[in-house]
N, C-alpha and C positions, 0 to 999 in steps of 0.2 A: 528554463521551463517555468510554468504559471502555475502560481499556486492551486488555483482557479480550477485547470486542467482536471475534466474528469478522467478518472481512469478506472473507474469500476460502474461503467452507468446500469447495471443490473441493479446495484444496492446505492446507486450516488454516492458514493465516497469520492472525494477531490484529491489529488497531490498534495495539499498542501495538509489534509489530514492525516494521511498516510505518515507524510514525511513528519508531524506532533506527536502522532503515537511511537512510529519509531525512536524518535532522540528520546521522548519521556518515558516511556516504558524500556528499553534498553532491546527491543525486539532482533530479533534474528535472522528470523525464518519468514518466508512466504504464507504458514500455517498461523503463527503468532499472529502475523500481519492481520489473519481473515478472523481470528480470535477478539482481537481489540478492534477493528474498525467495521468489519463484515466484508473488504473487499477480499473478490477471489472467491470465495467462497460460494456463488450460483452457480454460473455457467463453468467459471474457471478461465476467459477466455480473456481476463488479465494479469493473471500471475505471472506471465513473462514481464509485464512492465513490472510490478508488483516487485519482484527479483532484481529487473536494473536500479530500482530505486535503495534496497537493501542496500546490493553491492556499490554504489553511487556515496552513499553515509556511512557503508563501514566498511570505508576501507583499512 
């Protein structure tokens, strides 16, 4: 997958910052996630990717 890849186009947030705040901040959750980046957090209608990407880095 692309860094690049938007995945919260309500707030623009990318994959690839998604996946920076996770490893550097030690994130967990889907809520953490929309706490440090703002995705997930408008409509809500990416937290499912939002969640494969968590479960994807900590395994």
């Amino acid at each position: 997958m692309n860094d690049d890849e938007m995945i919260c186009f309500c707030n623009e947030v990318t994959r690839g910052e998604i996946v920076k705040a996770i490893r550097e901040k030690g994130l967990k959750s889907v809520e953490e996630v929309g706490e440090a980046t703002l995705a997930g957090t408008t409509c809500g209608g990416c937290q499912e990717e939002i969640q494969a990407i968590l479960d994807e880095l900590n395994r």
